[in-house]
C-alpha positions in Angstrom: -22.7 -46.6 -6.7 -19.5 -48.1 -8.7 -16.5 -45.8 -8.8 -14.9 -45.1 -11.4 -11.1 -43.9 -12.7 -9.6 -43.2 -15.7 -5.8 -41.2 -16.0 -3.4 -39.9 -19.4 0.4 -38.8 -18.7 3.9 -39.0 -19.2 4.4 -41.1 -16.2 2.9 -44.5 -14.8 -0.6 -44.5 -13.6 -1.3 -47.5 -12.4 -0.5 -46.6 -8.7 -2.8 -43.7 -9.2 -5.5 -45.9 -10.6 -5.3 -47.9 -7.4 -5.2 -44.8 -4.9 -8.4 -43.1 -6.3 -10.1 -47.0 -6.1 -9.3 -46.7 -2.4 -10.8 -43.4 -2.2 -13.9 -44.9 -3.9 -14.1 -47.8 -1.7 -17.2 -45.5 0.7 -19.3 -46.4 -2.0 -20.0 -50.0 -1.4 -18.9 -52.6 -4.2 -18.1 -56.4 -4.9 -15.0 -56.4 -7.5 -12.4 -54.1 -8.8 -10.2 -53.8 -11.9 -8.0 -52.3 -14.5 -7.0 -52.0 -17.6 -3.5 -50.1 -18.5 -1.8 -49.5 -22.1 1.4 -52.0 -21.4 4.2 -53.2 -23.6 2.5 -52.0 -26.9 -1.2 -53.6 -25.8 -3.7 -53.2 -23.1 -3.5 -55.6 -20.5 -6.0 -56.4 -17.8 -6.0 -57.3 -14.1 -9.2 -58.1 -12.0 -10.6 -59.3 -8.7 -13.0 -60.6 -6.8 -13.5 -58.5 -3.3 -11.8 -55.3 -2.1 -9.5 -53.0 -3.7 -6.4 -54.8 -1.5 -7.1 -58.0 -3.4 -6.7 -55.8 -6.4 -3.6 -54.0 -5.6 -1.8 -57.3 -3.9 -2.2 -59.0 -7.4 -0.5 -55.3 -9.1 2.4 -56.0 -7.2 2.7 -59.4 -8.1 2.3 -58.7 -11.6 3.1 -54.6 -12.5 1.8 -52.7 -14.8 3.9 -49.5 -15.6 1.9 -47.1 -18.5 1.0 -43.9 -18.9 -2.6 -44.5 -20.0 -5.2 -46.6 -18.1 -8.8 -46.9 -16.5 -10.0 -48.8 -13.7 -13.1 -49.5 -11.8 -15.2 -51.0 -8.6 -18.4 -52.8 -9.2 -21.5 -52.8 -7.5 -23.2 -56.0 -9.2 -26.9 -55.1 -11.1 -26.0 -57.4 -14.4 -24.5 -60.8 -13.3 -23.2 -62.3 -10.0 -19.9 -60.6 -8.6 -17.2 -62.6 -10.2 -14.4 -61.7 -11.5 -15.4 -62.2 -15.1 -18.0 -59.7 -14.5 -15.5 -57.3 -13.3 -15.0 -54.1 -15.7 -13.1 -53.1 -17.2 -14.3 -55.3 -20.1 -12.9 -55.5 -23.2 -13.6 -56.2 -27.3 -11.1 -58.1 -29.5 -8.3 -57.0 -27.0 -8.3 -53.7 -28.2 -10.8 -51.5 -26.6 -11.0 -51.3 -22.9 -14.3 -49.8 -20.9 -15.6 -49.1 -17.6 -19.5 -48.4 -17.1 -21.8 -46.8 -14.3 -25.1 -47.3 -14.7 -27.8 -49.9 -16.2 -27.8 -50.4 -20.1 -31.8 -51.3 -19.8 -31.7 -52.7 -24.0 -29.0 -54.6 -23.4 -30.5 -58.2 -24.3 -31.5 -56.4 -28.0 -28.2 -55.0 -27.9 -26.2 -58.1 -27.2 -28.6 -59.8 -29.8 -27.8 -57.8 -32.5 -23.5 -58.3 -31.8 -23.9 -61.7 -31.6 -25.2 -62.0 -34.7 -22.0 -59.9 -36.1 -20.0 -62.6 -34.3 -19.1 -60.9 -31.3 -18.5 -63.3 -28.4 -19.3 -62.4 -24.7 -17.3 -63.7 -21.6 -19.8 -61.9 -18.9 -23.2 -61.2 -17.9 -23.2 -57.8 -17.8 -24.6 -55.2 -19.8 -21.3 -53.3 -19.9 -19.6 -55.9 -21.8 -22.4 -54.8 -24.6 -21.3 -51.2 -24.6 -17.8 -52.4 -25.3 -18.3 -54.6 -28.4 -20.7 -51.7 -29.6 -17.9 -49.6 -29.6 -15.5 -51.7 -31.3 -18.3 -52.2 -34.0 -18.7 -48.8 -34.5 -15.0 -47.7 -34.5 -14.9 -49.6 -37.7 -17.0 -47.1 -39.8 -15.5 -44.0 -38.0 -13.1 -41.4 -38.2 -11.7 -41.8 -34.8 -12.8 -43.1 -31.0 -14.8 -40.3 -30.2 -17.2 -40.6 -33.7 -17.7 -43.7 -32.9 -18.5 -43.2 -29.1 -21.4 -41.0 -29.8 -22.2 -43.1 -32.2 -22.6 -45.9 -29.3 -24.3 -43.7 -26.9 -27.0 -43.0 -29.4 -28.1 -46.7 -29.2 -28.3 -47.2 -25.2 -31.3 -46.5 -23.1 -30.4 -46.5 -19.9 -28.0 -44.5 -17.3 -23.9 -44.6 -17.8 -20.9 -42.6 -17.5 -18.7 -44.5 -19.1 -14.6 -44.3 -19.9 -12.6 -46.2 -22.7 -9.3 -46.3 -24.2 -8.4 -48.4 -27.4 -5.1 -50.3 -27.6 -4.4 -49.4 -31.1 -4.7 -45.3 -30.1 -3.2 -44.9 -26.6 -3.3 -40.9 -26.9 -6.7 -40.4 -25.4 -9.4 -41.6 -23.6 -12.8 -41.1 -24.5 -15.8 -40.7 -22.0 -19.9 -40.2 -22.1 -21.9 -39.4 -19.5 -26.0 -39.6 -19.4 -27.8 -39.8 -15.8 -24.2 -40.7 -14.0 -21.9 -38.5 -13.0 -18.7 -38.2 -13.9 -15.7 -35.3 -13.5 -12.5 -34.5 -15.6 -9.5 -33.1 -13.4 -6.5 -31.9 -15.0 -2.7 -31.7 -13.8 0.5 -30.7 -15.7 0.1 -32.3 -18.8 -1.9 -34.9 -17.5 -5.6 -35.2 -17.3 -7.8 -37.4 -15.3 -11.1 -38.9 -15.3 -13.6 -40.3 -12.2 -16.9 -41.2 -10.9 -16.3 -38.6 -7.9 -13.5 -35.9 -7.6 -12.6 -37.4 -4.3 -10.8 -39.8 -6.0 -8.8 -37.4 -7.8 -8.0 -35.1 -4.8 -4.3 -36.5 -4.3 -3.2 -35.4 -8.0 -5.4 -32.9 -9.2 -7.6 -30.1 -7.7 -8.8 -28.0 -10.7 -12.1 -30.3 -12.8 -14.5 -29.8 -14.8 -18.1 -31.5 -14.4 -19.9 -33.1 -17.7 -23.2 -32.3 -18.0 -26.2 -34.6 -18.9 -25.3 -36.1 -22.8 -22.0 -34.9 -22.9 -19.2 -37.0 -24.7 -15.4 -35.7 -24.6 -11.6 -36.9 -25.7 -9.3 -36.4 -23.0 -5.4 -36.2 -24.3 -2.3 -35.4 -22.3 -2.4 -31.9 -23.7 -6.0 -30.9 -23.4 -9.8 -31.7 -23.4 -12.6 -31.9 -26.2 -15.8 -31.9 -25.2 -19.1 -32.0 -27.0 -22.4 -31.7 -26.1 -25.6 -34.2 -27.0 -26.1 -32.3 -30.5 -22.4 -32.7 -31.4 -21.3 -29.0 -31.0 -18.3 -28.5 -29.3 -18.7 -27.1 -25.2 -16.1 -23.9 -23.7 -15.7 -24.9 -20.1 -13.0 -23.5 -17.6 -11.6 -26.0 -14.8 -12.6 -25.1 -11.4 -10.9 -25.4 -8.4 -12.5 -27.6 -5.7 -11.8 -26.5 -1.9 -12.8 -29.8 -0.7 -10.3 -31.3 2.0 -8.8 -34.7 0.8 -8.1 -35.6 4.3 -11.5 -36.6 5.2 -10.4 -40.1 3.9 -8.4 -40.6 7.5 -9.8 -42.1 10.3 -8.1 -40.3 12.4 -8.1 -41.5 15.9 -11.4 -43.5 15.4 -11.7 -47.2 14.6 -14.2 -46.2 11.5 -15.3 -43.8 9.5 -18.8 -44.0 11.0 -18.1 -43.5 14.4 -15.4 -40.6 13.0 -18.7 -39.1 11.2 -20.8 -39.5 14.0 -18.6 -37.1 16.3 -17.9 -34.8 13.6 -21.5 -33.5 14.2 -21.1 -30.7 16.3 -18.7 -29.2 14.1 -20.9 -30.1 10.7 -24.3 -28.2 12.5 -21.9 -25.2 13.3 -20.3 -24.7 9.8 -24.0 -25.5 8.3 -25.2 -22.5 10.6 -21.9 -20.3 9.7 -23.0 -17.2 8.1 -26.8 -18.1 8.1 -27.7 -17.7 12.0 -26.2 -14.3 13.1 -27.9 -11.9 15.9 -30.7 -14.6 16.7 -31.8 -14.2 13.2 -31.5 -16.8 10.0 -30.2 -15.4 7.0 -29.6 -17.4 4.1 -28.4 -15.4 0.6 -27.8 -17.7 -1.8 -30.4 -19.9 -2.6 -30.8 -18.6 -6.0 -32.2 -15.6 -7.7 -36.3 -15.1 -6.9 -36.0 -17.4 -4.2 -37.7 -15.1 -2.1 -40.7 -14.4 -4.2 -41.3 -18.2 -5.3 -41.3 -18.2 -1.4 -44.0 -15.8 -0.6 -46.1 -17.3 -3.7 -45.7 -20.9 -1.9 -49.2 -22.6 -0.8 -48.0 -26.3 -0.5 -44.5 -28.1 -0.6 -44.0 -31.5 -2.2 -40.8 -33.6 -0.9 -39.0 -36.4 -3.0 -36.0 -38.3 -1.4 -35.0 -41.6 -0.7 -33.8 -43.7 2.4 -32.2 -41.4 5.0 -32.7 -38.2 2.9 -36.6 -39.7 3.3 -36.8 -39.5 7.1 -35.2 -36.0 6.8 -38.3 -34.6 4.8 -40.8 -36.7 7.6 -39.5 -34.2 10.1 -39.5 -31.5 8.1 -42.7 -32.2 7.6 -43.7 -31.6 10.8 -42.2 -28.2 11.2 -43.6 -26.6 8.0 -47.2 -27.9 9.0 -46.6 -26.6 12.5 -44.8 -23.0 12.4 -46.4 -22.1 8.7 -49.5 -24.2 8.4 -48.8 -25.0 4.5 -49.5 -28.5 3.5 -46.7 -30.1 2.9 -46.1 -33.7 0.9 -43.7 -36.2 1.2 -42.8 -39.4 -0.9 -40.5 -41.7 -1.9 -38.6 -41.0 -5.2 -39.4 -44.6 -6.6 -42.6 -44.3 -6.3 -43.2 -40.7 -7.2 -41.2 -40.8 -10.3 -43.6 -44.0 -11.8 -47.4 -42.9 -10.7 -49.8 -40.0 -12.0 -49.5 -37.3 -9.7 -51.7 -34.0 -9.3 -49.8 -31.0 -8.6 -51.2 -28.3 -6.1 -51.6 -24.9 -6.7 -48.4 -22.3 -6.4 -46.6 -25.8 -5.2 -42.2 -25.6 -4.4 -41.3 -28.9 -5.1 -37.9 -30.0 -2.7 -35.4 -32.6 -3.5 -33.0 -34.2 -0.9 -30.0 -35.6 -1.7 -26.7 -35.9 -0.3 -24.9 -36.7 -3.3 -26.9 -35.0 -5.3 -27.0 -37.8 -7.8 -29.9 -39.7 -6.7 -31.1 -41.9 -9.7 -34.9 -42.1 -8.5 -34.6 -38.4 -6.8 -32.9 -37.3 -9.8 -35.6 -38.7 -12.7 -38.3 -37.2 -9.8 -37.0 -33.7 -10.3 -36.8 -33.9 -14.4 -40.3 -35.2 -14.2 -41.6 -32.0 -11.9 -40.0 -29.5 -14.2 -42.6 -30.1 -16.7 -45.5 -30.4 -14.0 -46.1 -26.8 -13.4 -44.4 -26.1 -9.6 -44.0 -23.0 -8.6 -40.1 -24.0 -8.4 -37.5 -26.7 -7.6 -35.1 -26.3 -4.7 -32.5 -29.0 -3.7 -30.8 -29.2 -0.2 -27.4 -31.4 -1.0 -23.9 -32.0 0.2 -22.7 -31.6 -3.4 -22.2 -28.7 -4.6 -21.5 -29.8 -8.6 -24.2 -32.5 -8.5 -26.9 -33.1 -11.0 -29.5 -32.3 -9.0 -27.7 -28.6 -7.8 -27.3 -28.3 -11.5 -30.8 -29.1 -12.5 -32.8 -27.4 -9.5 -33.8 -23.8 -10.2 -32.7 -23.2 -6.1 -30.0 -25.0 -4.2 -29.3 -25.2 -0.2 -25.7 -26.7 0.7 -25.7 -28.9 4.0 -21.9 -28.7 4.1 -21.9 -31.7 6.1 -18.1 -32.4 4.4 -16.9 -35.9 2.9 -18.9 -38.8 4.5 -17.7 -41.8 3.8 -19.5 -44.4 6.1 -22.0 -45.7 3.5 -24.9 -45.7 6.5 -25.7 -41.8 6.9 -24.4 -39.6 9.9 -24.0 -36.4 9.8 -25.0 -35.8 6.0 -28.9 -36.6 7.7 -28.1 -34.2 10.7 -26.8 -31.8 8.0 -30.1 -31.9 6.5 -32.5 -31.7 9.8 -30.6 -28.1 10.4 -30.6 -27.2 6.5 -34.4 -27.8 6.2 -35.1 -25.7 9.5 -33.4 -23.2 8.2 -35.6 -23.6 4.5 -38.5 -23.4 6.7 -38.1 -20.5 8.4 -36.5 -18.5 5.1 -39.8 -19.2 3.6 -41.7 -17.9 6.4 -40.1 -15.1 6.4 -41.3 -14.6 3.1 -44.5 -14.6 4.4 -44.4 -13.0 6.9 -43.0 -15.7 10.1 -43.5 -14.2 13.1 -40.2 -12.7 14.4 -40.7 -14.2 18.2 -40.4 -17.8 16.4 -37.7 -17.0 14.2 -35.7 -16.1 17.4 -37.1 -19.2 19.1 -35.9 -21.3 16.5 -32.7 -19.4 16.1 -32.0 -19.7 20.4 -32.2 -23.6 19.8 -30.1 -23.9 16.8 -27.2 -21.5 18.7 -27.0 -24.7 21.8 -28.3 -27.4 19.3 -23.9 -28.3 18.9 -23.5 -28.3 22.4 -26.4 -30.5 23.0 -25.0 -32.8 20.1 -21.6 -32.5 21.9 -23.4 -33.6 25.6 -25.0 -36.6 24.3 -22.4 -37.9 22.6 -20.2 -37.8 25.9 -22.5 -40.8 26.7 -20.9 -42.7 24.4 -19.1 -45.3 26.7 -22.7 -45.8 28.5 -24.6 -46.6 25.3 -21.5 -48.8 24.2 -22.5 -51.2 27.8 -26.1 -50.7 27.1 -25.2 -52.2 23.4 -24.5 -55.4 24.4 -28.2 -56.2 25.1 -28.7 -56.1 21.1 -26.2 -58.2 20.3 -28.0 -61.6 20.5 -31.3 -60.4 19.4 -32.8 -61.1 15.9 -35.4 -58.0 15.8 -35.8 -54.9 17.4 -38.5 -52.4 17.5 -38.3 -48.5 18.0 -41.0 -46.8 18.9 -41.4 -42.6 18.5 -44.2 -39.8 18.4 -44.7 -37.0 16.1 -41.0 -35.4 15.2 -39.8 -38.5 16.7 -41.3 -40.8 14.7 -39.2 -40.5 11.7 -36.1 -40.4 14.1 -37.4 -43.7 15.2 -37.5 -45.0 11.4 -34.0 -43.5 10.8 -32.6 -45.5 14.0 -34.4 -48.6 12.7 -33.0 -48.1 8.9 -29.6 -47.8 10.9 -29.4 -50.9 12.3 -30.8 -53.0 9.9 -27.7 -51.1 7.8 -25.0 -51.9 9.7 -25.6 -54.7 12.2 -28.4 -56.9 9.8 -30.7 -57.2 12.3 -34.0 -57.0 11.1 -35.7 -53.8 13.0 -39.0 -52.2 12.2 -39.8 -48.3 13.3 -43.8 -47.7 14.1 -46.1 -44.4 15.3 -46.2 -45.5 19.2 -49.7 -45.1 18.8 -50.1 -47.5 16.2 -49.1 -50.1 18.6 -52.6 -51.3 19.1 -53.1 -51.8 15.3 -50.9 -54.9 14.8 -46.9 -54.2 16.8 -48.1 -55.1 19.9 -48.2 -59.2 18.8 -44.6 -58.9 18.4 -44.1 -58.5 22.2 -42.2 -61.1 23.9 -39.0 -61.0 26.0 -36.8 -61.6 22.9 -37.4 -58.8 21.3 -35.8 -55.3 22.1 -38.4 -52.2 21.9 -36.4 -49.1 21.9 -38.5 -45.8 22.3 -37.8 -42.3 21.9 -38.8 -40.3 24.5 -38.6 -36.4 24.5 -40.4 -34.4 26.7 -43.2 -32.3 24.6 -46.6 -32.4 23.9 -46.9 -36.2 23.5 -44.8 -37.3 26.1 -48.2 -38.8 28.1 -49.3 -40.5 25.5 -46.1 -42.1 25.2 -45.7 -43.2 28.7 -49.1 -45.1 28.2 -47.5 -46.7 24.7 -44.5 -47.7 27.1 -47.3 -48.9 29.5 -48.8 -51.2 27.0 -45.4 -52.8 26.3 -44.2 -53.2 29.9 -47.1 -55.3 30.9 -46.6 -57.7 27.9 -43.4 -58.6 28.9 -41.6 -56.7 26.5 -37.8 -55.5 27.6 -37.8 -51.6 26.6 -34.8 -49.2 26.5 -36.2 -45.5 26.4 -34.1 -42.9 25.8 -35.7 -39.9 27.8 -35.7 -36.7 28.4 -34.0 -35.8 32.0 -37.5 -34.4 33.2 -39.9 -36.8 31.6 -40.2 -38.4 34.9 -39.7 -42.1 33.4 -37.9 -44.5 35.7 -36.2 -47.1 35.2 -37.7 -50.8 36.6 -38.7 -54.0 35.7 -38.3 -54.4 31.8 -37.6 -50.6 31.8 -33.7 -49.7 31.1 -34.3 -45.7 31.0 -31.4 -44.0 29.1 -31.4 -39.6 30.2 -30.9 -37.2 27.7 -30.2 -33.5 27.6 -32.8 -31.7 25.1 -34.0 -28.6 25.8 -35.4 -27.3 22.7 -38.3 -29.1 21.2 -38.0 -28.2 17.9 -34.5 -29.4 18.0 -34.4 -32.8 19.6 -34.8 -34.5 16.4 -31.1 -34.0 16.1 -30.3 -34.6 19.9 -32.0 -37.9 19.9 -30.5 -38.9 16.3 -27.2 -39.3 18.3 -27.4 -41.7 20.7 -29.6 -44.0 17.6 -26.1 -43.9 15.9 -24.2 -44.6 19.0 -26.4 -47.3 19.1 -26.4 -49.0 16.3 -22.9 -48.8 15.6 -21.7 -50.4 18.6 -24.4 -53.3 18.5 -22.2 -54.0 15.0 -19.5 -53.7 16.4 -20.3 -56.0 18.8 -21.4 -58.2 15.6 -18.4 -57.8 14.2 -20.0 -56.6 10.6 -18.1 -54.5 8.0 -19.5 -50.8 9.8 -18.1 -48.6 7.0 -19.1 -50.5 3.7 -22.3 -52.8 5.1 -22.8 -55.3 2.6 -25.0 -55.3 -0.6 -25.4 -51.6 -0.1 -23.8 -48.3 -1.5 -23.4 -44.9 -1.0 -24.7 -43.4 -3.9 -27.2 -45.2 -5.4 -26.9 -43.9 -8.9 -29.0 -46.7 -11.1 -32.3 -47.8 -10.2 
């Protein structure tokens, strides 16, 4: 969600505070700030809008120092302003920046009023500051009274401060949001997201869940929620900085959305080999939990969501297990009855899901038979906290609306399925079946998004419109939802995804000439029933664009723009047809002339509740 950066050396770091902003900027925010230890007192710059605004105003005013934090904000507590901005400060010596919702913050901001304590913001990190300041009064140094502060929030932070009066450290907490330490030569460096840090720094360490620590220029302390003091070696990421280039591409989005061939082949790397899936690192007694395994239970949010719907689909189909899927928000806040010798799955590509997160601490005290994540990030929470882990290595996205990260998943969850059917006992002739159309799934991927100048034309027919519908069957459904999440995203046009044959239940009163029905059309088992769904809209006047397959024998006509598409796997179109969705929606916004990489009100890695 916000980003976060925090730095301690011998030379200025205000140009490194601004650089990992920048690299933060994927995550979707409103202001951005800092705060930097300058001529004997910390002084403060912050700004309404992008990190530019930001950085034009350091130039006008500089501010050289050797210790300093800074931060973007994704508004929860107070209108974006600038006075809501972090960092925020107490009596002009202590300095914070804050992730996460302080949920007794009107108690809080109660009780420091009534000490005399006077607040310039609406926020409920401006009450974390002053507690801080309070307690630093009755301790022995910033760090006592830190976890002294942290003992009285509820609520999700990682958090970073420095005080004016000690500029040798800073001091940071984290509970429910992530945050890494990276360390250089005789340096050290704090952040929301090692991307941020990538430029100066390659070695970190991750704090885990209640963990506070003192960061200094010639080392680390940390301790863990019981005060005792935590060993942890740096390691070194292998994560390649340069994914924040565009390249030759206009954004990041369209970038990500032709990087997929590449992602499915290095997710496949190592696993598919001989026409067989192999995957050896899941965890240890992955394989019995596996063959123990009567039912599945799926928690993610959003994209991640429509992932599990197709997976859904393929574990009910090739290994007849019932398998459950539900929103994290909801799961996480109703009485739920477990299933006998149940795996419970989280999906996440950052891995620090707030809802899918609080999901998974909930299920490790309901009795499954295990938890397994499939994530993008391998030092996340959830990897962390998940008994089993299967990395998507879909690489740095940094288009807030999801690309490749959800194709990524699609292949990582056909290979989960057929790993547990192997435990018991998959057929080999569908393991190999699977396996043929995950070898020519990248060159499919690579076919359909040569069509990309076509679907750019066929584009302009959204542009003008208000609403859109899109319309898929079985697998396809979900894809259909996933298209219609994608350009409500980035174009704001309002679009709805339904079951084709839940058209006569209510959709079909939507019809009229004005509003775009875009159906998803692959040939398999339902591809007649479909044809009558497209029926049912062409003789209510409704304009359809149907993306079919090449032999589905759908022509185009009256109200009928037919767009062909190479899939010949079933099991895999998901994927295929994904693509030209993307396509889709990104050059109707375009066309619209939105913000494609950073849509607004939304964020990358939706962190708080």
């Amino acid at each position: 969600m916000c980003g976060i950066v925090g730095a301690i050396a011998q030379r200025d770091v205000s140009q490194i505070l601004v650089e990992g902003l920048k690299r933060l900027e994927y995550r979707g925010y409103d202001s951005a700030g800092l705060a930097i230890y300058n001529d004997d007192e910390i002084q403060r710059l912050r700004r309404l809008g992008k990190v530019s605004e930001l950085e034009e105003a350091l130039k006008a005013t500089p501010l050289p120092g050797g210790i300093g934090i800074a931060h973007t904000r994704w508004a929860t507590h107070g209108e974006p302003s600038e006075r809501n901005a972090h960092p925020h400060m107490s009596e002009n010596n202590i300095a914070l920046v804050h992730n996460g919702i302080i949920e007794n913050h009107d108690e809080l901001r109660d009780e420091l009023k009534a000490k005399g304590y006077v607040f310039t913001s609406d926020t409920d990190t401006e009450v974390m500051a002053h507690c801080l300041h309070e307690e630093l009064k009755s301790s022995n140094s910033l760090l006592e009274a830190l976890q002294k502060t942290t003992k009285k929030l509820d609520g999700a932070y990682g958090t970073v401060a420095i005080d004016g009066n000690d500029p040798t450290k800073m001091v940071v907490a984290r509970s429910g949001s992530p945050l890494v330490i990276g360390k250089g030569i005789g340096e050290y460096f704090v952040a929301s997201d090692q991307l941020a840090l990538l430029p100066v720094t390659r070695d970190f360490i991750y704090l885990e869940e209640g963990e506070v620590a003192e960061v200094r220029r010639d080392g680390v302390t940390i301790l863990n929620a019981e005060g005792n003091e935590v060993q942890r070696e740096f390691e070194t990421s292998d994560i390649q900085h340069d994914a924040v280039d565009k390249g030759r591409y206009r954004h990041f989005m369209l970038k990500e959305i032709f990087e997929q061939p590449q992602v499915v082949n290095d997710t496949l790397e190592g696993r598919l080999v001989n026409h067989k899936i192999i995957i050896e690192t899941l965890g240890a007694n992955a394989n019995k939990v596996f063959a123990d395994t009567k039912a599945i239970q799926i928690i993610a949010c959003g994209t991640s969501y429509h992932a599990a719907l197709v997976a859904k689909y393929w574990i009910e189909d090739y290994l007849q297990i019932p398998c459950l899927v539900e929103i994290a928000s909801e799961y996480r806040y109703r009485q739920t009855a477990v299933l006998p010798n149940s795996l419970f799955i989280t999906i996440s590509q950052s891995g620090e899901t707030a809802d899918t997160l609080a999901a998974l601490k909930k299920a490790k005290e309901q009795g499954y038979l295990g938890t397994l994540t499939v994530c993008n990030s391998p030092a996340s929470s959830m990897v962390r906290e998940s008994d089993f882990t299967l990395l998507t290595r879909a690489g740095t996205e940094i288009g807030v609306a999801s690309t490749k990260a959800f194709t990524a998943q699609l292949v990582s969850l056909m290979l989960l399925m057929v790993t547990i059917g192997k435990a018991q006992g998959l057929d080999e002739s569908k393991e190999k079946s699977i396996a043929e159309a995950l070898e020519h799934l990248p060159n499919e991927i690579q076919a359909a998004l040569e069509q990309a100048e076509a679907i750019e034309d066929l584009s302009e027919h959204f542009a003008e419109k208000h609403h859109t519908l899109f319309l898929g069957r079985g697998q396809q459904y979900p894809i259909a939802m996933e298209a219609a999440l994608k350009l409500k995203e980035i174009s704001y046009i309002h679009a709805e995804a339904y079951a084709a044959g839940e058209l006569k239940h209510g959709p079909l009163a939507l019809i009229d000439k004005e509003m775009p029905i875009v159906v998803v059309a692959p040939k398999d088992n339902l591809l007649e029933k479909l044809k009558s769904n497209i029926e049912e809209v062409r003789s209510r006047g409704g304009q359809l664009f149907v993306f079919a397959d090449e032999s589905a024998n759908i022509q185009s006509s009256d109200g009928i723009t037919v767009f062909p598409i190479k899939s010949q796997y079933t099991i895999t179109a998901p994927m295929v047809y994904t693509i030209p969705m993307q396509l889709l929606s990104y050059y109707v916004a375009v066309i619209k002339g939105t913000d494609v990489d950073q849509p607004r009100n939304l964020a990358k890695s939706v962190t708080v509740e």
